[in-house]
N, CA, C and O atoms as a GROMACS GRO file, in nm:
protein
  252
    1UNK      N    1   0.084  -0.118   0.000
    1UNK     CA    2   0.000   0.000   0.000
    1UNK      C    3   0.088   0.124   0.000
    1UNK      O    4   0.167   0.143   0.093
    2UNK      N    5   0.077   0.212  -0.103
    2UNK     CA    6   0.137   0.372  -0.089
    2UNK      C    7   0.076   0.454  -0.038
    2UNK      O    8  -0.036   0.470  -0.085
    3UNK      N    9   0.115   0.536   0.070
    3UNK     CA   10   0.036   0.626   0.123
    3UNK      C   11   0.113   0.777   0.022
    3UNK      O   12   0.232   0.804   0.003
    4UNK      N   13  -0.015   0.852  -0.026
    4UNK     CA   14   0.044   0.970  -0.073
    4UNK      C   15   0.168   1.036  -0.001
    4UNK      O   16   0.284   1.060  -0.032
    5UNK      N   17   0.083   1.055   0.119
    5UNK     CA   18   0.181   1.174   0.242
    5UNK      C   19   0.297   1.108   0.232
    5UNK      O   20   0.388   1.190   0.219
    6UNK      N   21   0.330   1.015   0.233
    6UNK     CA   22   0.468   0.936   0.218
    6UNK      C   23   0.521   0.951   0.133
    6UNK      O   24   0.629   1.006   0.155
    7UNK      N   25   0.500   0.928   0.025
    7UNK     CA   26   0.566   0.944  -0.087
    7UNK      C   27   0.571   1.065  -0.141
    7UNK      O   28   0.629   1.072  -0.249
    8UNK      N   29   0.508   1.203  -0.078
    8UNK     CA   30   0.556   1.374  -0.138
    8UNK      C   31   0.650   1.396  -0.028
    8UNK      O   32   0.711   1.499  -0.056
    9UNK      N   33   0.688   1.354   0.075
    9UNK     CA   34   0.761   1.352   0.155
    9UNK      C   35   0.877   1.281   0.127
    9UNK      O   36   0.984   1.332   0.160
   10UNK      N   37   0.875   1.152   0.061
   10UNK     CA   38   1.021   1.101   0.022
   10UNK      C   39   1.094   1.200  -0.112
   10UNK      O   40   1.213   1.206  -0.143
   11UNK      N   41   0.986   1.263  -0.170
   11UNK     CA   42   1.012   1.315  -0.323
   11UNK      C   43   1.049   1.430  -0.302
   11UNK      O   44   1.134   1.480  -0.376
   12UNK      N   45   0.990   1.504  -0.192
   12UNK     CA   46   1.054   1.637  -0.142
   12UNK      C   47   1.168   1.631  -0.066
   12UNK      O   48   1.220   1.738  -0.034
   13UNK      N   49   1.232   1.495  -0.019
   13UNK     CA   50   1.367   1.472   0.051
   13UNK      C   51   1.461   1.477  -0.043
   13UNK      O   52   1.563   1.545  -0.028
   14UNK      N   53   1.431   1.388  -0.176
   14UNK     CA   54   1.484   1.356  -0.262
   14UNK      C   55   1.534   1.502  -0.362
   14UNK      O   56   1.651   1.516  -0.398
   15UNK      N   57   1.447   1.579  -0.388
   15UNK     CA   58   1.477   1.708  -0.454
   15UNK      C   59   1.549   1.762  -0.321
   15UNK      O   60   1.660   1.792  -0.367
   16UNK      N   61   1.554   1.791  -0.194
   16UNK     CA   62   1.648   1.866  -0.128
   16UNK      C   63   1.796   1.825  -0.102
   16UNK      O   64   1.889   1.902  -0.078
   17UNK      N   65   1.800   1.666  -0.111
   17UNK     CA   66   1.898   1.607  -0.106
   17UNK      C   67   1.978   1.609  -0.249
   17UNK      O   68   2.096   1.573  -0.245
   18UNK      N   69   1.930   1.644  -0.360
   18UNK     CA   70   1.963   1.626  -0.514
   18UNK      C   71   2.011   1.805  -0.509
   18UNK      O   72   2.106   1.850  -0.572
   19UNK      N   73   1.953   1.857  -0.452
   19UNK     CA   74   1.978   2.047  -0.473
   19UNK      C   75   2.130   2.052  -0.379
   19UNK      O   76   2.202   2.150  -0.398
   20UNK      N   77   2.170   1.959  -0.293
   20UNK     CA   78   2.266   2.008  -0.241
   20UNK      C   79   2.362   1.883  -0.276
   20UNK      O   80   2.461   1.865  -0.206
   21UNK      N   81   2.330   1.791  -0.392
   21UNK     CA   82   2.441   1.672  -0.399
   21UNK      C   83   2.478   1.593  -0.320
   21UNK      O   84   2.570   1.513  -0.338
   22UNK      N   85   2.393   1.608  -0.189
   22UNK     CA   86   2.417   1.456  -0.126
   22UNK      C   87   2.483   1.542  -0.008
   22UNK      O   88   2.480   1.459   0.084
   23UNK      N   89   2.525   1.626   0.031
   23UNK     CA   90   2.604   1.705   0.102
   23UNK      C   91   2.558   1.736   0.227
   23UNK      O   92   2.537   1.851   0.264
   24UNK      N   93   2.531   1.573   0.337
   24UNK     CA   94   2.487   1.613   0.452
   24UNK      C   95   2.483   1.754   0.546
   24UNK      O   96   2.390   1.797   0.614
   25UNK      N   97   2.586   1.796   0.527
   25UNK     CA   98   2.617   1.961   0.598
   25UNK      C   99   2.521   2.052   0.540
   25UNK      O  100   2.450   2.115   0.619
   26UNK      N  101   2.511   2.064   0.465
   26UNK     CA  102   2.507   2.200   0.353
   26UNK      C  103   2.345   2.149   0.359
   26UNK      O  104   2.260   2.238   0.347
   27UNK      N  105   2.301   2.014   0.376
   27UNK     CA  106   2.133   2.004   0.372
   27UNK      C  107   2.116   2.015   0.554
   27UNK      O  108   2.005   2.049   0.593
   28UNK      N  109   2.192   1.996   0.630
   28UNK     CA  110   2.111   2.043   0.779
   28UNK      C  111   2.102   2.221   0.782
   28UNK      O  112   2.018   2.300   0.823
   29UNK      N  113   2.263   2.238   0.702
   29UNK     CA  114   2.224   2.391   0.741
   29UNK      C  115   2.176   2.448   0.709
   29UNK      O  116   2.168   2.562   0.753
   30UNK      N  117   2.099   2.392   0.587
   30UNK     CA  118   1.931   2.463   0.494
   30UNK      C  119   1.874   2.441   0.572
   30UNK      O  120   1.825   2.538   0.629
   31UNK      N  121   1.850   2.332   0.618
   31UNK     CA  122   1.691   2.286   0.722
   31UNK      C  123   1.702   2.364   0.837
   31UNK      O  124   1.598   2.430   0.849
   32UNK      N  125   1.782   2.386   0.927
   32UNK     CA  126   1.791   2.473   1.011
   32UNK      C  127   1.790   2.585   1.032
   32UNK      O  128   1.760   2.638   1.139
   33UNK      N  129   1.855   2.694   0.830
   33UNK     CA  130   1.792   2.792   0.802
   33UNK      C  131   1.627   2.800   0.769
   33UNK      O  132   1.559   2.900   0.744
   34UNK      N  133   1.603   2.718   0.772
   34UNK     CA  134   1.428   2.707   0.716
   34UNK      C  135   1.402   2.732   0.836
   34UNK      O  136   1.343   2.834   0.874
   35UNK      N  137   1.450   2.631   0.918
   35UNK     CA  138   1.345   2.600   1.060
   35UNK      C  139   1.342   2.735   1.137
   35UNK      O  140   1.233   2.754   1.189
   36UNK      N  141   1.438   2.840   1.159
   36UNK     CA  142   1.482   2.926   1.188
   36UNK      C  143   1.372   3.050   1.145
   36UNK      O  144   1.315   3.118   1.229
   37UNK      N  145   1.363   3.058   1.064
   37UNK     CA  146   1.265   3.130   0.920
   37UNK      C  147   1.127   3.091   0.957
   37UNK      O  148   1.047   3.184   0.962
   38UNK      N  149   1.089   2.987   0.980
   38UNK     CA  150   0.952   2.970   1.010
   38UNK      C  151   0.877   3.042   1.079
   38UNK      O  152   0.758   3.066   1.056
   39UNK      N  153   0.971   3.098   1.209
   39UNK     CA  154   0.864   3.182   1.327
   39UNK      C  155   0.832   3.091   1.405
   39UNK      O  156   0.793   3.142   1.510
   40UNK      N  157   0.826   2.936   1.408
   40UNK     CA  158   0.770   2.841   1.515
   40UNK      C  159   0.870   2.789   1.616
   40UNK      O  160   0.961   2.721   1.569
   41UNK      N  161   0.869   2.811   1.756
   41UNK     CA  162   0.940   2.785   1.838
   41UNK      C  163   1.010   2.662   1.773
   41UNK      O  164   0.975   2.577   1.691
   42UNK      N  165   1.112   2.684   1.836
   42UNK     CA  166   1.199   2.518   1.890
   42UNK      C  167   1.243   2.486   1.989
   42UNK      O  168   1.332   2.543   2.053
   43UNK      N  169   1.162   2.349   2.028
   43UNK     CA  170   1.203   2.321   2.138
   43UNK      C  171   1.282   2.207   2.181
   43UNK      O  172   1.240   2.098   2.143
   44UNK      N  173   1.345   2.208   2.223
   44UNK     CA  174   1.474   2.081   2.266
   44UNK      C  175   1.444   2.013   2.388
   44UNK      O  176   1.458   2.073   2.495
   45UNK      N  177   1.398   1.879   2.384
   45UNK     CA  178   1.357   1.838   2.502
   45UNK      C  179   1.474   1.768   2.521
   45UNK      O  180   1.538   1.728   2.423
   46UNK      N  181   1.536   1.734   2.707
   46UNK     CA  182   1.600   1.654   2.732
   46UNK      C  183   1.573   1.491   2.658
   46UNK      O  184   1.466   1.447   2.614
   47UNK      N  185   1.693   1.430   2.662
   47UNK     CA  186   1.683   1.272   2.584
   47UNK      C  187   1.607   1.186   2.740
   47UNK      O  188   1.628   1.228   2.854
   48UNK      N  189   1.532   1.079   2.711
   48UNK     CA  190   1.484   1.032   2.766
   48UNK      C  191   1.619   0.940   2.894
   48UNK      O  192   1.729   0.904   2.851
   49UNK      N  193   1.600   0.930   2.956
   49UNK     CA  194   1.704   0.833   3.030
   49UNK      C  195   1.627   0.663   3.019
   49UNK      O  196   1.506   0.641   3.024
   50UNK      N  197   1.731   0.567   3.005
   50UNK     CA  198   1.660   0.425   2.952
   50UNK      C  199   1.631   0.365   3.090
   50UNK      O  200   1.720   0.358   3.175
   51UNK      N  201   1.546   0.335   3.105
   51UNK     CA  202   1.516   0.212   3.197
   51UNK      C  203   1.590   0.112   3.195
   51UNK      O  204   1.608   0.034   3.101
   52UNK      N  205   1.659   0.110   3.352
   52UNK     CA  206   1.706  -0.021   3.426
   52UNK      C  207   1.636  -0.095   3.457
   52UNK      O  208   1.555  -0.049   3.537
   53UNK      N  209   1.617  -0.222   3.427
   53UNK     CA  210   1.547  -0.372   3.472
   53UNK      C  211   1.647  -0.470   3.505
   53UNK      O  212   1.748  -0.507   3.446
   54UNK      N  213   1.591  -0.505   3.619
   54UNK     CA  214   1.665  -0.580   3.702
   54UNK      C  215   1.629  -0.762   3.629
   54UNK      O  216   1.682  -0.866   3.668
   55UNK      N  217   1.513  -0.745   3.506
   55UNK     CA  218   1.474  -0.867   3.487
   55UNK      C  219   1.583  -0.908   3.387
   55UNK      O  220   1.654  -0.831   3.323
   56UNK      N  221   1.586  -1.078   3.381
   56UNK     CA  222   1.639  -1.153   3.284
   56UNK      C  223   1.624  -1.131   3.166
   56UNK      O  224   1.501  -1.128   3.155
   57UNK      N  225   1.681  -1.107   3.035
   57UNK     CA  226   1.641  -1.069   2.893
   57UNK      C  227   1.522  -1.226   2.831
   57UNK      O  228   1.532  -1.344   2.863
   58UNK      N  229   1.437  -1.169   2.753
   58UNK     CA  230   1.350  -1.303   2.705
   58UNK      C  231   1.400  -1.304   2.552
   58UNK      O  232   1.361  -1.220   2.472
   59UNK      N  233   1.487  -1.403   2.521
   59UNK     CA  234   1.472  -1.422   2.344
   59UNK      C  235   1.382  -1.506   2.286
   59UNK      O  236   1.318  -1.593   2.346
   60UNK      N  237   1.378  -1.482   2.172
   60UNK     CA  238   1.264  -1.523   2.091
   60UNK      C  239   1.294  -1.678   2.071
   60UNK      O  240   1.207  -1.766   2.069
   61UNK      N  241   1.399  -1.695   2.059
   61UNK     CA  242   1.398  -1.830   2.023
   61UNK      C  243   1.552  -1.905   2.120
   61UNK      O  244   1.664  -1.883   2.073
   62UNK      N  245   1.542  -1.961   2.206
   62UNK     CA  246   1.644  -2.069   2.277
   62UNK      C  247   1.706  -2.173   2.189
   62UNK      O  248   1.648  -2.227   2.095
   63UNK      N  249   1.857  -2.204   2.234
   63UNK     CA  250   1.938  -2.306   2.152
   63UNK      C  251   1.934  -2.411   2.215
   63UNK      O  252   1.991  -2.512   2.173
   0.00000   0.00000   0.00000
């Protein structure tokens, strides 16, 4: 199944990634000039901290 929204979204990655040649840098520091430009806050939330479990790991399948 193709979902539209998906696929103008891969096609609009694809033209921003093709406008700057592949050039990881040069495409964050567009996106970040965009994001910047928008007027909509940004907000940076702390990273989650992972949960410690004291339990045994379960694998899917035993040898």
């Amino acid at each position: 199944m193709k979902d539209p929204i998906v696929e103008e979204v891969r096609e609009q990655r694809m033209k921003h990634t093709l406008k700057f040649k592949g050039d990881i840098s040069a495409i964050c520091k567009d996106l970040r000039k965009i994001q910047l430009s928008s007027g909509h806050k940004v907000i940076r939330l702390a990273p989650r901290r992972k949960e410690t479990t004291t339990r045994p790991r379960k694998f899917a399948h035993s040898a």
